[in-house]
Kinemage of the C-alpha trace (Angstrom):
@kinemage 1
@onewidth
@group {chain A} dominant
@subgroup {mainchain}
@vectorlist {calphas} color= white
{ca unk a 1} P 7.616 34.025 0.583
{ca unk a 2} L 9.012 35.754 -2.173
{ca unk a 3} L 10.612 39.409 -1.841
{ca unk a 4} L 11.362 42.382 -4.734
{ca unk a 5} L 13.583 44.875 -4.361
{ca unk a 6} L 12.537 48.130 -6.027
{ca unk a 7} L 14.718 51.216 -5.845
{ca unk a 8} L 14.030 54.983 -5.322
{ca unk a 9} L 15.389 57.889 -5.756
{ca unk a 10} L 13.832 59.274 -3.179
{ca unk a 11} L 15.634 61.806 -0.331
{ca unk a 12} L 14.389 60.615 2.877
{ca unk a 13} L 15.060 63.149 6.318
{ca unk a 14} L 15.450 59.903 8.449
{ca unk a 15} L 18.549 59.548 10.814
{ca unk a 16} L 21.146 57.941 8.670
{ca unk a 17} L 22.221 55.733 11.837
{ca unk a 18} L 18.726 54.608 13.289
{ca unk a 19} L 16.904 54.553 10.213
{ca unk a 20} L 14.196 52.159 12.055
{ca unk a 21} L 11.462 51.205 9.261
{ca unk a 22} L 12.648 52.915 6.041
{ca unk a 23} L 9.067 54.295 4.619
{ca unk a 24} L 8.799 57.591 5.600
{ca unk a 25} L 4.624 56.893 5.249
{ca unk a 26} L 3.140 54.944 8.505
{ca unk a 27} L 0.037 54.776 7.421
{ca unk a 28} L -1.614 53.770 4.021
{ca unk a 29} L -4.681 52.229 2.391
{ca unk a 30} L -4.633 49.403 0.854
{ca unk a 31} L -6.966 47.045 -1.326
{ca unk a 32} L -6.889 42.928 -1.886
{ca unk a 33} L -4.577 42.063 -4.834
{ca unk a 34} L -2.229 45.051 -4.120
{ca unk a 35} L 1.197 44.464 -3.452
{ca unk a 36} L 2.814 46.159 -0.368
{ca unk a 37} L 6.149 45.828 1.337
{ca unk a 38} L 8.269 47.224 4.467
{ca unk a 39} L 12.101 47.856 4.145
{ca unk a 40} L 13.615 47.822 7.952
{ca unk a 41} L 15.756 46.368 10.772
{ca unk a 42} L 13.795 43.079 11.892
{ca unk a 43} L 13.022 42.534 15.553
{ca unk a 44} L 14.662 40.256 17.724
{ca unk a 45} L 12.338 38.000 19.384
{ca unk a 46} L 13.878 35.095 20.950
{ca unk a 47} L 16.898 34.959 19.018
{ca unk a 48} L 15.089 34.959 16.156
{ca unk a 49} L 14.627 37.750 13.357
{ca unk a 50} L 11.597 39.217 11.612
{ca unk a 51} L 8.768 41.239 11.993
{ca unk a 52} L 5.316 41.064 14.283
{ca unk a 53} L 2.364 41.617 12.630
{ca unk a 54} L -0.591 42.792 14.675
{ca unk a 55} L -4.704 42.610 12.739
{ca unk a 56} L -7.499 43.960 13.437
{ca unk a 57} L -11.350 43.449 13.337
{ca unk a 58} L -14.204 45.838 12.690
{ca unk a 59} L -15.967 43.509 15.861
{ca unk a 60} L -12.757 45.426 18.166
{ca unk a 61} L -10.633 41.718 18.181
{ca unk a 62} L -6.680 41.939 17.748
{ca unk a 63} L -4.660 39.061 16.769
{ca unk a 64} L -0.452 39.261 16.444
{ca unk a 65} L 2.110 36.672 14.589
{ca unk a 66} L 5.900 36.878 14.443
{ca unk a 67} L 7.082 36.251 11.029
{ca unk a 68} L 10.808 35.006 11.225
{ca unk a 69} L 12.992 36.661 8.248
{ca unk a 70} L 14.816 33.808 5.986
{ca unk a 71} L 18.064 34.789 7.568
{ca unk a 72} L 20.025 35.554 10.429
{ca unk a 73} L 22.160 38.097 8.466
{ca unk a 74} L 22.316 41.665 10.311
{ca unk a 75} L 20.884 44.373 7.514
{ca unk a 76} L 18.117 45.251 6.174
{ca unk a 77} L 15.207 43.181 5.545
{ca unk a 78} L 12.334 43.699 3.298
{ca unk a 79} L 9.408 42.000 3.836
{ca unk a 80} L 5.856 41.617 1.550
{ca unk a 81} L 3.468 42.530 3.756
{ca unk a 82} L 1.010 42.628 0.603
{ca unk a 83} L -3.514 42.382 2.259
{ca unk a 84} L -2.813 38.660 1.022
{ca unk a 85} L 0.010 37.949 2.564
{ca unk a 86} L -1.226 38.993 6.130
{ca unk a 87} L -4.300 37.801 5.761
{ca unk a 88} L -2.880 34.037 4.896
{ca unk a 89} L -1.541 34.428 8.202
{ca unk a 90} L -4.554 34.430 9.975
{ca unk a 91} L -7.392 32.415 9.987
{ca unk a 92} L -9.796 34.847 10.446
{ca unk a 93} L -11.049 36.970 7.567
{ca unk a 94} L -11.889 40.303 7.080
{ca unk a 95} L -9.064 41.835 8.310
{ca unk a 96} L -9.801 45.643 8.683
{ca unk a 97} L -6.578 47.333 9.444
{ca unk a 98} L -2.905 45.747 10.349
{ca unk a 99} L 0.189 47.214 11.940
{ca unk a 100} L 3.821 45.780 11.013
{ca unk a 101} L 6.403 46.267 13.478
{ca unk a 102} L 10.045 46.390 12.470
{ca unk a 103} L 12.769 47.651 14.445
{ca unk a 104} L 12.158 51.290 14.924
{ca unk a 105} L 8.924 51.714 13.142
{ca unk a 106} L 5.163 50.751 13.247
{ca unk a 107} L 3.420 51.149 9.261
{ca unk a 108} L -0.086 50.616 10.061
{ca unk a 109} L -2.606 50.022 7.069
{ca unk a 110} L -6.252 50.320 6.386
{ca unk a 111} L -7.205 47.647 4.337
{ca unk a 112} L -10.499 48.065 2.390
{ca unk a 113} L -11.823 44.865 1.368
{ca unk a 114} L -12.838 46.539 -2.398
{ca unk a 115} L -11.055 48.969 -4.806
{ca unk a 116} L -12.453 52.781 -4.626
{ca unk a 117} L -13.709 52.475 -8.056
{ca unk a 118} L -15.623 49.512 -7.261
{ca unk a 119} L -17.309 51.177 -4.467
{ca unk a 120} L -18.811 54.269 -6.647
């Protein structure tokens, strides 16, 4: 898995001790080939860091998967959470919408399977 770090100047009104997920968006649309990522606290499941991603079908079906971070360091994580990343995580396609859970904060996004553009 590789990981960027991009920077922002962005103010944010989040709680400066419980941050939770950093994006102050938690929900988004998204399209294949688009790269997306969530800054936050990972979960602790089993002694184990990272972040649980949860899919979802247009046929009402919901799969999750626990991603373990590359670390056991206490910060900040980001993690890519790009449509092609989440969907190599699953084996079944045509993932309609996902939900990534880090500590403190649920970013759920609408993934169409073709760009807006394409569509008109």
């Amino acid at each position: 898995m590789t990981c960027f770090v991009m920077f922002s100047r962005l103010v944010t009104r989040k709680d400066a001790e419980a941050p939770g997920c950093l994006s102050e968006v938690n929900r988004k649309v998204t399209y294949p080939g688009a790269k997306e990522y969530v800054s936050g606290f990972p979960v602790d499941a089993s002694g184990k860091k990272g972040m649980n991603v949860t899919a979802y079908w247009d046929d009402g079906t919901e799969e999750n998967r626990f991603v373990a971070a590359g670390s056991y360091d206490d910060g900040v994580y980001t993690f890519d959470t790009s449509p092609d990343v989440v969907s190599s995580l699953f084996e079944k396609p045509d993932i309609l919408q996902y939900k990534v859970e880090v500590s403190g904060g649920y970013p759920a996004v609408c993934h169409r399977p073709t760009r807006y553009a394409e569509r008109h």
